[in-house]
BAVEX-186389 format. One record per atom (N, C-alpha, C): x, y, z; residue in three letters. Coordinates in steps of 0.2 Angstrom, whole numbers, plus 5000, padded with zeros to 4 digits. Example, Ala and Ser with C-alpha at 12.3 -4.5 7.8 and 13.67 -1.06 7.14 Angstrom:
506649725039ALA506249785039ALA506649845039ALA506449895035SER506849955036SER506450005039SER
// end
This chain:
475651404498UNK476051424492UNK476351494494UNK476951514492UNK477251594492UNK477151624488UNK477451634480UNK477251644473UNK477851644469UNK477551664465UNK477651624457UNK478051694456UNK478851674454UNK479451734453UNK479851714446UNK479551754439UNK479751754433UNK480751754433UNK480951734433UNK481751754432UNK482051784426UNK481951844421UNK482151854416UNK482751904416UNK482951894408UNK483651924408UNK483951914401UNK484351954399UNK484751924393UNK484951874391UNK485451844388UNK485651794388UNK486351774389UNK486451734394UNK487251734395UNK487151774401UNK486851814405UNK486951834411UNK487251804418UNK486751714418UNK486951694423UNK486351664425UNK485651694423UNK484951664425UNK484851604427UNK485051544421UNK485151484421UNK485451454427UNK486051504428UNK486451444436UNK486151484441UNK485851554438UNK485551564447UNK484851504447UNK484551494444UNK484051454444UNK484051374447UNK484551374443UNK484851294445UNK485251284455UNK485651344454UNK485751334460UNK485351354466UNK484751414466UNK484351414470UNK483651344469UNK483551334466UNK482851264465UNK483351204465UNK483851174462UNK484351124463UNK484051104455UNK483551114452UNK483251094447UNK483351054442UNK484251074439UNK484751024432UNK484451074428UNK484251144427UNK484251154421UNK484851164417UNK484851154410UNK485651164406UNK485851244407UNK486651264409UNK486651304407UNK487351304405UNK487251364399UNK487951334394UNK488151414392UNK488751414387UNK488951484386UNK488651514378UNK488151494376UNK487651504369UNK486951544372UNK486751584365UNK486251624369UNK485551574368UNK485051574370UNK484351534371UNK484351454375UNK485151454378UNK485251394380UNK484451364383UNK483851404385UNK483651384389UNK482951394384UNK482451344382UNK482151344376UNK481451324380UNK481351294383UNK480651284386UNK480851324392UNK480251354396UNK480251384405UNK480451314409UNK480851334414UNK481051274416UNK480851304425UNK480451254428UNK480151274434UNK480351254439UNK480451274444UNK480651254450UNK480251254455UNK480151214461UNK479651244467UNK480451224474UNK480151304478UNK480951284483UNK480551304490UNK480651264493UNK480451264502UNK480551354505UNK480251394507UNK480451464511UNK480751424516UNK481451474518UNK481751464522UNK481351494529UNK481251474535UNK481051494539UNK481151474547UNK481751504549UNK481851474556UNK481451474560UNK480751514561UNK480351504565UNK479951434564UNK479951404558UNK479551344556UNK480051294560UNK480651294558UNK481151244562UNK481151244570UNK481051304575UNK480851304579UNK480351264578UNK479851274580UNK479151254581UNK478951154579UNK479251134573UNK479751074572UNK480251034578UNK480551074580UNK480851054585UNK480451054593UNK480051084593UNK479451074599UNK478951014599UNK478851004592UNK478350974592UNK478350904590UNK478950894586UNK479250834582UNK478550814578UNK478350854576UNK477750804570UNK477850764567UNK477350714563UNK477450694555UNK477350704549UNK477150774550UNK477150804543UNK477450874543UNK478050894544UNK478250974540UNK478251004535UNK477651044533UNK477551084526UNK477651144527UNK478351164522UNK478451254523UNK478051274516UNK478151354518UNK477651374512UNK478451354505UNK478051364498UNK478251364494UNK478351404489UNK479051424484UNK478951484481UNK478951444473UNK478851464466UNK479051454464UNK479451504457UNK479751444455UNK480451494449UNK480151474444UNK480251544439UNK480151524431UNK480751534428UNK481251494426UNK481751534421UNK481651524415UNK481451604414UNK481351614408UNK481751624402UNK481951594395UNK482251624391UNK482551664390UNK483151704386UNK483451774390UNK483351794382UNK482851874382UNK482551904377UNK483251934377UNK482951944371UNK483452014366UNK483252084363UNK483452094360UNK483252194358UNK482652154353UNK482052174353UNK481552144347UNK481252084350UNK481352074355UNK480852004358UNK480052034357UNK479852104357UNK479052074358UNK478852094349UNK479252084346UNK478852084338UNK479452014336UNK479351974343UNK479651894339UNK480451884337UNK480851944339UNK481551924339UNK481751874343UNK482451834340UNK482351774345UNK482151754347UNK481651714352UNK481351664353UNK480651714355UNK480751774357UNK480251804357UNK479551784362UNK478851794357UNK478151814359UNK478051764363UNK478251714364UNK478151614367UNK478351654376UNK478951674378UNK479351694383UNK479051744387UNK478851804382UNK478651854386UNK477851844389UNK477651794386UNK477051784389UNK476851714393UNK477551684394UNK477751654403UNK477651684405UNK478151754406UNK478051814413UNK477351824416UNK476751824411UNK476351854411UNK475951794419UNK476051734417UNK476151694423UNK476251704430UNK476851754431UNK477151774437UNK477051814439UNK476951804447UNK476751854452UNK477151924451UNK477951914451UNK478451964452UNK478851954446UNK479251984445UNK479752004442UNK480751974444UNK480951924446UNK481751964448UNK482251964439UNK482552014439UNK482852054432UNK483652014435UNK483851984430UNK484751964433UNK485051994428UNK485552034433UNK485852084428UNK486552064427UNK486752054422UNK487752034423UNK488052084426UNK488452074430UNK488952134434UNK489652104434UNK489852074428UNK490652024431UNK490752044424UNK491352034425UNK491952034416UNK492051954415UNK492151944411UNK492351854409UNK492251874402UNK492951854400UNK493151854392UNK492851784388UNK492951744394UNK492451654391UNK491951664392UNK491451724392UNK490751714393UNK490251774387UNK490151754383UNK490251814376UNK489551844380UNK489651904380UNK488951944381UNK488551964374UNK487951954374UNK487451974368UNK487652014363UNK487852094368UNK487852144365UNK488752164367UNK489052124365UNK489852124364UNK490152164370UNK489852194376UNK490252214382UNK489752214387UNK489752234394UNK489452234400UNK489252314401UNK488852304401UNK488352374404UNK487552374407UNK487752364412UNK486952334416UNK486352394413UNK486652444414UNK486052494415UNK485752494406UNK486152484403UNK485852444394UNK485652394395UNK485852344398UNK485252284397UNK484552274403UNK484652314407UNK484052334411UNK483552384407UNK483752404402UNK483452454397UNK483052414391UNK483652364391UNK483052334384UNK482752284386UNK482952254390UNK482352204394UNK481652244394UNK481652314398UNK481052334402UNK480752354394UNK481152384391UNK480952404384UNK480352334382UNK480852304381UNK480552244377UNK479652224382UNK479552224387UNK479052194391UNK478552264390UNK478852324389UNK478652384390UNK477952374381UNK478652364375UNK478352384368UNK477752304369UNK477852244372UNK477252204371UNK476652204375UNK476752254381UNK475952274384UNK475552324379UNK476152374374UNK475852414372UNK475452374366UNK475652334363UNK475452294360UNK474852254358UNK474752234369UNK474152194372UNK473652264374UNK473952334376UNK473352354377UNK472952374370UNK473352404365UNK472952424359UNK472352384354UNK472752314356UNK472052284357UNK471552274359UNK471552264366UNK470952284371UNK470752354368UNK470952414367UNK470952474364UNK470252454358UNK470252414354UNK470452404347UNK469552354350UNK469452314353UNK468952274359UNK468252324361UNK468652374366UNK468352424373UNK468052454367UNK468452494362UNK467952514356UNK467352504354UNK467252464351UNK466552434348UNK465952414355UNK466452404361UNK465752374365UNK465452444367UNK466152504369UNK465752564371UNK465252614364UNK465352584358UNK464852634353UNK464152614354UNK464152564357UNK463352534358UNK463052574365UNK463552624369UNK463352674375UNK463452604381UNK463652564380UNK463852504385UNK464352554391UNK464052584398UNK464452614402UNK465252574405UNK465152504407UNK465552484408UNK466052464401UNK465952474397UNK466352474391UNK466752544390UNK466252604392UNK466752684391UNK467252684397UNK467252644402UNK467452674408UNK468152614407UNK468252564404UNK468552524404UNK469152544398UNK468752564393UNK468852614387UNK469552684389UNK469352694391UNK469652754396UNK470152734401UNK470352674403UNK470652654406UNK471352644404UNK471052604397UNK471452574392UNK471852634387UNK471552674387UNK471952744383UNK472352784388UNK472052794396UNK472552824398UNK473252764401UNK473152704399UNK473752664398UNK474052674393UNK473752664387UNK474352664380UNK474552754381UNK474252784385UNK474752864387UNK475352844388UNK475052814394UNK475752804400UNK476552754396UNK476152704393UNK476652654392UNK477052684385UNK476652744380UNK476952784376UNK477452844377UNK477352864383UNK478052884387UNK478352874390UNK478452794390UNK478852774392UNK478952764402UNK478352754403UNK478252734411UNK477852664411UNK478052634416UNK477652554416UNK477052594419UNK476652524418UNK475952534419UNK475752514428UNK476252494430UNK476252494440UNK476252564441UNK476452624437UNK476452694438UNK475752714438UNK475152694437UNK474452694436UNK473852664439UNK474352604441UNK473952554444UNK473352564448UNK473452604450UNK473052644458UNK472452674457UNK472352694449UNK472152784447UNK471352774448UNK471252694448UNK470552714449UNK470352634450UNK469652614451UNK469452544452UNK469352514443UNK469152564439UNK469252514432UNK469852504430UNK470452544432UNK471152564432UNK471352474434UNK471252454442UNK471452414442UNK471052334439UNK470652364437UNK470052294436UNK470652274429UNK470552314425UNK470852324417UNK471652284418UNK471852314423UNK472452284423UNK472652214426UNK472152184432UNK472152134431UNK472052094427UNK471552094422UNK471052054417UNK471852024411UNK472152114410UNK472552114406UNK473352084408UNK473352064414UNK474052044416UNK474652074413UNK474652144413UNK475352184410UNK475952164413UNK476352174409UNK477252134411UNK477152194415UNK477452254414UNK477452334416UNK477252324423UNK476452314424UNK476152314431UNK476552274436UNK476852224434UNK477052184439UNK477652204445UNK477652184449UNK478252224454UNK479152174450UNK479452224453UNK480052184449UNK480552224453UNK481152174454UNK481852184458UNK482352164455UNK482952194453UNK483752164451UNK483952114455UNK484352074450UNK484652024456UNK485652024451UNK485952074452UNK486652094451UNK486952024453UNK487151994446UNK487651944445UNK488451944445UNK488651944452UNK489551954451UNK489951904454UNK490551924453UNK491251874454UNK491051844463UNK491351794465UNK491251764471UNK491651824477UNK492251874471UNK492451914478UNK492151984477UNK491851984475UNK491452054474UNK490652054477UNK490551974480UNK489752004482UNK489652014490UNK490152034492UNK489852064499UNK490252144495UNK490652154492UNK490852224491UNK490552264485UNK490252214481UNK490052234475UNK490652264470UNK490252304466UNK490752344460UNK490552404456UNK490852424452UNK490852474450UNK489952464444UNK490052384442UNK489452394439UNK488752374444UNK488852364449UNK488252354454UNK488152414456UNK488552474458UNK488352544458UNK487952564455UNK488252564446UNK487952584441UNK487152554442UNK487052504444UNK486452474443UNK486052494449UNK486252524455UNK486052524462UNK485652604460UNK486152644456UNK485952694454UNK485352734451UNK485552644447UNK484952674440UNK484252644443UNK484252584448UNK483752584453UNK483552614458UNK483852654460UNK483652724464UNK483152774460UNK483152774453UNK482852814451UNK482252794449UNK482052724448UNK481252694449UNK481052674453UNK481352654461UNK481152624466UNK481052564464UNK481552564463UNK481652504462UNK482252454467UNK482152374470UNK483052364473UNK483452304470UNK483952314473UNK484552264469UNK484852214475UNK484852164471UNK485052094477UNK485552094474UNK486152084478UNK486952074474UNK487051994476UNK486951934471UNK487251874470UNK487851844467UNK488051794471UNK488751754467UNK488251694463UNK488151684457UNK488151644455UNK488351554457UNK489051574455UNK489451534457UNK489251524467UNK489551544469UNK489351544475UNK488751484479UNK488151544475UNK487351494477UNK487451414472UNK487951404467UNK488051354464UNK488451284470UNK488851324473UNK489051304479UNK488551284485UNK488451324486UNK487751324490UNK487451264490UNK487251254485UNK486751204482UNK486851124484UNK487651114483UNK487651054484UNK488051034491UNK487651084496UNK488051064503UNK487451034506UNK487551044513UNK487050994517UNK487051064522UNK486651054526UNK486051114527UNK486751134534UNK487051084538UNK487651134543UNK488151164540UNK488351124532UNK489051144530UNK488851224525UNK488151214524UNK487951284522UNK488151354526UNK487851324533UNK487951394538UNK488651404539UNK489151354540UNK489951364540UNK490151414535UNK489651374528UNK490151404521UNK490051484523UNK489251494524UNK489051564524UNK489451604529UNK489551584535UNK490051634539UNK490751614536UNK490951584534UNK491651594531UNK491751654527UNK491251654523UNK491151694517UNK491051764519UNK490751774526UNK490551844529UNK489851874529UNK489251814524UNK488651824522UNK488451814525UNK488051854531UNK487251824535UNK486751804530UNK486451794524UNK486051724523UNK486251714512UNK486051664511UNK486251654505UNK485851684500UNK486051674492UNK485751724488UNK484851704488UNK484651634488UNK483951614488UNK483551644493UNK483751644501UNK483551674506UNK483451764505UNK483751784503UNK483751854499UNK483251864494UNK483151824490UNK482551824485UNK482051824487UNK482051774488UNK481351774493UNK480851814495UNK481351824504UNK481651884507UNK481051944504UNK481551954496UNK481252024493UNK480752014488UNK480451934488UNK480051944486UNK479151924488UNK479351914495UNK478751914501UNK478752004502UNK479252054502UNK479252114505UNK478652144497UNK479052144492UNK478552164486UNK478052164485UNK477852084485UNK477252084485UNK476652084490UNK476952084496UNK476652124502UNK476252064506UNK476651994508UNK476651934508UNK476751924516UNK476551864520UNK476751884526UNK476451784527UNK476951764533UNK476551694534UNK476351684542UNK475751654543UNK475851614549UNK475751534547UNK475651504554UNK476051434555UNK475151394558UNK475051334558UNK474751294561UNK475151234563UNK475151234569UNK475651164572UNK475551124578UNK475651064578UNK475351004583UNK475850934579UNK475650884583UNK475850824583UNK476050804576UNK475450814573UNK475250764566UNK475650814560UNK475650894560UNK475850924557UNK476151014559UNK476651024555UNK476751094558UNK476851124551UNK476451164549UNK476451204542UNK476451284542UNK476951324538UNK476851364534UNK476151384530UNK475851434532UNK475551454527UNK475551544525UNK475751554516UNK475651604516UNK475051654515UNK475051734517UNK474451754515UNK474851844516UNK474251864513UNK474451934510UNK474151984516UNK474652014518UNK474752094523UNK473852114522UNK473652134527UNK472952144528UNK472352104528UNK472652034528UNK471851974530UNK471751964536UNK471251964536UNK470851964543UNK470751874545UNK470651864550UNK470551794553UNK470251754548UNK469651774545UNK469351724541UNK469551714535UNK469651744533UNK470351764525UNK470751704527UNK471051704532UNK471751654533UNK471351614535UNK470851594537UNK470551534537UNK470551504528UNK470051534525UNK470251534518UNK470651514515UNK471451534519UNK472251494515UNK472151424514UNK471951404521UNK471851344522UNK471351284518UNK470751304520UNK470351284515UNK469451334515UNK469151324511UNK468351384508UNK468351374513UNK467951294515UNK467551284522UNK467851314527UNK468351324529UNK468451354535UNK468251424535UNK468351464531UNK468251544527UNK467451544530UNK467151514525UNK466351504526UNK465951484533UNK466351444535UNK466151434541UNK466451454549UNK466651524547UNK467251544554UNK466751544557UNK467151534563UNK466751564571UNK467251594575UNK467851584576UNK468251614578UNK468951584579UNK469451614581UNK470151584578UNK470651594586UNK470851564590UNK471251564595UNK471851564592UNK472451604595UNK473151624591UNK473751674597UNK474151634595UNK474651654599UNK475151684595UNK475451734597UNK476051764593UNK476851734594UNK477151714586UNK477851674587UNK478351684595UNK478051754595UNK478851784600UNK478851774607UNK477951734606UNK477751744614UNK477751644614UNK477751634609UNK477751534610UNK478451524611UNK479051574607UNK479651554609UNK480051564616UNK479451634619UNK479751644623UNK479551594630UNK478951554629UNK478651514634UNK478651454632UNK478951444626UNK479251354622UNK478851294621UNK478151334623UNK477351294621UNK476851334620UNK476251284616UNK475751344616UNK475351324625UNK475451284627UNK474951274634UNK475451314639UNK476051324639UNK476451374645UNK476251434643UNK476251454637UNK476051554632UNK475051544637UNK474751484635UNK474051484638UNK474051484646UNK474751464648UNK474351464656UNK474751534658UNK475051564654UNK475351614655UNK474751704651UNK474351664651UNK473651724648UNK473851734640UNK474351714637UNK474451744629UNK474051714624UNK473851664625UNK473251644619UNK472651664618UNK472751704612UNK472151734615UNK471451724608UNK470651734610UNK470151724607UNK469951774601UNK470151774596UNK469951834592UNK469451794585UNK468951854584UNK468651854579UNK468551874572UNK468051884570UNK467951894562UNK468451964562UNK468352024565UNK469052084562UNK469552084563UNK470052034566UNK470651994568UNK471051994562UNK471552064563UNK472052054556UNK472652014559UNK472651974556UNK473251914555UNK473851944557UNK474251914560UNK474951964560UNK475551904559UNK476151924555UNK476551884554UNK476851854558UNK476851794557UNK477251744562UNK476451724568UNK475951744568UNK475351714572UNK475551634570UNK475251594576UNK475051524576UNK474251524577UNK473951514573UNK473151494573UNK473051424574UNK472351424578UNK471851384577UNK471351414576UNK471051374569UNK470151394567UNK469651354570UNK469351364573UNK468451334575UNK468051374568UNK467651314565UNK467351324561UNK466651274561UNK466251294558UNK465751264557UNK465251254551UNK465151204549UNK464951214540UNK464451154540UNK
// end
């Protein structure tokens, strides 16, 4: 698995054909607001030219890349978390999702009516986060409202969670997410997991413009790039239309389209992309005859941890992991040339995994 990537946004932005064209999915998309009334999911192959390599060596029977998946979510309004428009159902999909990507409109279109009567990314990136911001506060003051009564019985783990949860409804009452906190302490983050805060979660724009503005941008992807620079936050510039195109080619006339167009990779590959880098994601591969797979795992696993990916028993039962690095299989075009050439090497239980590693586990259970 890669993870689970919330898609949200006003209505009328675009969310809908960016979904449709990165997943291939069919969901409707049309020029009314809420066109999109259940989450509609997607799951989409990670693009990975090392995996194609390695495919190409070995010719298996089974190629499994890792997997990301899309939530498109409903496009909230000013009032979504007290049940405006389709409201409290939506904002608590997100809660689902690993990441966050925000699609901001960045294009003028007179046939496309926008929400709020005109185009201004840096207002609808404001009521969105608004809206996600006022229903944590919502969710914390209940836990608030909870942590209370457990801690008047002197319950310690109740005051210290207690404490947790008031210097959140601090933060989230002035107006900072609660990923601003996240660190502050180990109940800090305990609380935050339990609670799955919108706020907490990592999140990236994805600037929706014309087909000739998105290698150059415009004047409203500045404004956005801008107002992004001030959260640390980043911006993916996508054509919509474009990845709609995209969508229904065939995997060479893709790459032609793409260098016509002057794009080294397309809007999905970008997403992704940005949302392995956030969430701090990283894959290696297992490969032979029968199977060459993707698997992902998170920046700082050790050998048995990725054993783990795999499956408990291997975790449980490591002994040790033989592993070769992509650069050096590509460079010697097998793992038995990289082995007669010394680069495969025996490592154990403190063996931080590095991306693009080829593992064998030995295990025993």
């Amino acid at each position: 698995m890669g993870f689970k990537c919330g898609i949200v946004g006003l209505p009328n932005v675009g969310k809908s054909t960016i979904f449709n064209a990165i997943t291939n999915a069919g969901a409707e998309a049309a020029n009314y607001p809420f066109c999109t009334i259940e989450p509609n999911v997607g799951m989409v192959s990670v693009p990975d030219s090392r995996l194609d390599e390695l495919v190409k060596v070995y010719n298996p029977k089974s190629i499994v890349p890792a997997v990301t998946e899309f939530v498109d979510i409903a496009g909230l309004v000013k009032g979504a978390a007290q049940g405006e428009g389709l409201g409290n159902q939506f904002l608590t999909h997100i809660r689902e999702c690993e990441a966050i990507m925000e699609v901001v409109r960045c294009f003028d279109d007179e046939n496309i009516v926008h929400v709020s009567g005109s185009v201004d990314p840096v207002r609808d990136v404001e009521v969105i986060e608004m809206e996600l911001m006022l229903k944590d506060i919502d969710t914390v003051e209940k836990r608030i409202a909870t942590e209370t009564k457990s801690a008047r019985t002197g319950n310690a783990e109740a005051k210290a969670r207690l404490a947790a949860c008031e210097l959140l409804q601090k933060t989230l009452a002035e107006g900072k997410p609660a990923r601003t906190v996240m660190h502050d302490s180990d109940e800090m983050e305990a609380v935050l997991k339990d609670l799955c805060l919108l706020t907490a979660k990592p999140i990236f724009y994805c600037a929706n413009v014309k087909e000739d503005d998105v290698l150059t941008g415009n004047a409203y992807v500045d404004k956005l790039k801008e107002y992004a620079k001030q959260s640390g936050h980043e911006v993916i510039v996508i054509s919509g239309k474009i990845e709609e195109e995209l969508s229904a080619m065939e995997p060479a006339d893709k790459a032609e389209f793409l260098k016509e167009l002057g794009m080294k990779e397309s809007g999905l590959d970008a997403v992704v992309r940005k949302g392995y880098e956030i969430l701090g994601l990283r894959t290696f591969f297992t490969a032979g005859e029968k199977e060459c797979r993707a698997w992902t795992f998170n920046a700082g696993y050790k050998a048995p941890q990725c054993a783990g990916v795999i499956h408990t028993d291997f975790e449980r039962g490591f002994i040790r992991a033989e592993t070769l690095s992509f650069e050096d299989f590509r460079k010697h075009g097998s793992w038995n040339a990289a082995k007669e050439a010394g680069l495969v090497r025996t490592e154990g239980k403190d063996y931080l995994v590095q991306d693009g590693d080829i593992m064998y586990f030995l295990f025993n259970v």
